[in-house]
N, C-alpha and C positions, 0 to 999 in steps of 0.2 A: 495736250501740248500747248505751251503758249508759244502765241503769235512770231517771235523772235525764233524757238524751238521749228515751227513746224515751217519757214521761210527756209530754215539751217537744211532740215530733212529735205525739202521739193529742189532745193540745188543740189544735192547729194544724188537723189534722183536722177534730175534732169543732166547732170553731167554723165552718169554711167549711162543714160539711154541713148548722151549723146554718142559715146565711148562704141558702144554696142551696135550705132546706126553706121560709124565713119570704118568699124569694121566688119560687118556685114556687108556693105556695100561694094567691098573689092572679095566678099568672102567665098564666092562661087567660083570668080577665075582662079583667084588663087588655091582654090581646095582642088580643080582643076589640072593645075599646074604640080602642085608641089604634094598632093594626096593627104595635106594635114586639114585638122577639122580645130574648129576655135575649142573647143573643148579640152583640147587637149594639149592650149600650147598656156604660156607664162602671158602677164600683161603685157611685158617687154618687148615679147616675143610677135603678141599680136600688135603694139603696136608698129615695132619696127618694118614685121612683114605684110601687114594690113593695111594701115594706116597711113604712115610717113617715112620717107629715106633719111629726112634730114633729124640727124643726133640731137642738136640742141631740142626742137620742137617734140622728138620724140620723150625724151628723158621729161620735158616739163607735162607732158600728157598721163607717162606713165606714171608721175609720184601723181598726180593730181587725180589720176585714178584711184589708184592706190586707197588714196589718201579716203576718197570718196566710198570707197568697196568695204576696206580693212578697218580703218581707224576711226578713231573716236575724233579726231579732230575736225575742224570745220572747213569745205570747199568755201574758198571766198567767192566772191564777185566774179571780181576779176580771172580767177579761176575758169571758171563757167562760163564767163564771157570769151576768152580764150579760146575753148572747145569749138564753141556754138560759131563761133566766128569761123575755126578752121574749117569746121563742117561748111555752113552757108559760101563760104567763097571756095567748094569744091578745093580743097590743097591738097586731102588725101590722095594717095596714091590711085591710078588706075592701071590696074595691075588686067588685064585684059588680052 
């Protein structure tokens, strides 16, 4: 991989482990509460009910997943930075 290639790859990474930390982290109460398992729910799904109440933030997380998971296209920066930021300033939900 070159340099350029494998930068593209560790943000695609680091966004879905971001993705995977911000819902895990509400994932016990809420399996708890509501008997679902991330396994078995939509990106949407987990983000709306894992993650964040709020629609705009939600929708930007889930294509940015998405986008990370599925497709051939590239997580930007700013993408990444996005996440990483929701994460560290605790926004997601505390579903508890």
């Amino acid at each position: 991989l070159s340099s350029a290639a494998s930068d593209v790859y560790k943000r695609q990474m680091q966004y879905r482990k971001a993705f995977r930390k911000a819902a895990i982290k509400s994932s016990k109460a809420a399996r708890d509460s509501d008997g679902k398992s991330l396994e078995n729910m939509q990106p949407q799904d987990i983000t709306i009910n894992r993650i964040t109440d709020d629609a705009d933030a939600a929708d930007r997380i889930t294509a940015s997943y998405e986008k990370a998971r599925y497709s051939d296209k590239n997580i930007s920066k700013e993408e990444l930075e996005f996440m990483l930021d929701f994460i560290k300033n605790d926004k997601y939900n505390k579903r508890t």
